[in-house]
N, C-alpha and C positions, 0 to 999 in steps of 0.2 A: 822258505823265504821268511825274514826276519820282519814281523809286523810293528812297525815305527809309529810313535804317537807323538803330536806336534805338542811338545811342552810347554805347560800353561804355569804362569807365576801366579798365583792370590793372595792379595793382603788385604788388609781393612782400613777402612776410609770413615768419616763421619760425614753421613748426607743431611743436608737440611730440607724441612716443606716435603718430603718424602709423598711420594704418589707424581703428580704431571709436571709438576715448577722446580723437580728435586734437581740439587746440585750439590756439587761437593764442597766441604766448608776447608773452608784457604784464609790463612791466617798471613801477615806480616810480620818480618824480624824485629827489633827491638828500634833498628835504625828506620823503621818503614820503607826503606828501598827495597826489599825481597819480598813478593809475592810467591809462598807454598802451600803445597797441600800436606799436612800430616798422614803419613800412614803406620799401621801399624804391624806387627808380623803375627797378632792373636786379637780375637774381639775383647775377651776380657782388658787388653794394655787400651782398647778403642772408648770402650765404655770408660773404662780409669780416668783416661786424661780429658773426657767429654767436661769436663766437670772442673777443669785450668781453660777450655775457652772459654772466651767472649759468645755469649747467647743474646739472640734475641727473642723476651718474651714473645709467648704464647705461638714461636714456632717450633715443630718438632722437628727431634735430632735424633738420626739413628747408625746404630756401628755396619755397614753393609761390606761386604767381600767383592773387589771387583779385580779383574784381569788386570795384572801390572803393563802389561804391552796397552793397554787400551788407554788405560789410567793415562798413561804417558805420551800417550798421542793427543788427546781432549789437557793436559796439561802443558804442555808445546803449545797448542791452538792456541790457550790462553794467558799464554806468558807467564807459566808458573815453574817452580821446581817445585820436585817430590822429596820429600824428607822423612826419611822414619823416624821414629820417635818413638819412646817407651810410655808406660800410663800415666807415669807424672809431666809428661808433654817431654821430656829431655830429647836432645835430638841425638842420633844415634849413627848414622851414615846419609849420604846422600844420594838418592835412587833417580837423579834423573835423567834425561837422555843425553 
């Protein structure tokens, strides 16, 4: 018998407040009607383009790997699309449901 494993996508997100308040950081398009989340396909392009968003002092921001199925559910719930994007923020496809 052929043992089958439920296949799992990961990519990288930038979270903000990291620890109990974290959340994923969702930026707007240029016209502000698109509410998305950037993702990335390696942490090194996550950390890159931390650095083209909008921060708010003295909160911490970190590159974390989460399940693309998951991502995409909690991104639906909040009225976002998923957008890849390379380290300089360029957008690259669009990953959502």
């Amino acid at each position: 018998m052929k043992n089958t494993e439920e296949k799992t996508d990961w990519i990288w997100v930038v979270v903000e407040n990291t620890g109990q308040n974290e959340h994923f950081v969702g930026l707007e398009d240029k016209n502000g009607d698109m509410p998305y989340i950037p993702v990335f396909s390696s942490k090194e392009d996550a950390i890159a383009c931390l650095i083209h968003m909008p921060t708010v002092r003295g909160n911490k921001y970190e590159a974390q790997a989460v399940m693309l199925e998951d991502l995409k559910k909690d991104a639906e719930a909040g009225g976002f699309k998923i957008l890849l994007a390379d380290g300089e923020g360029k957008i690259i496809a669009d990953m959502s449901p």
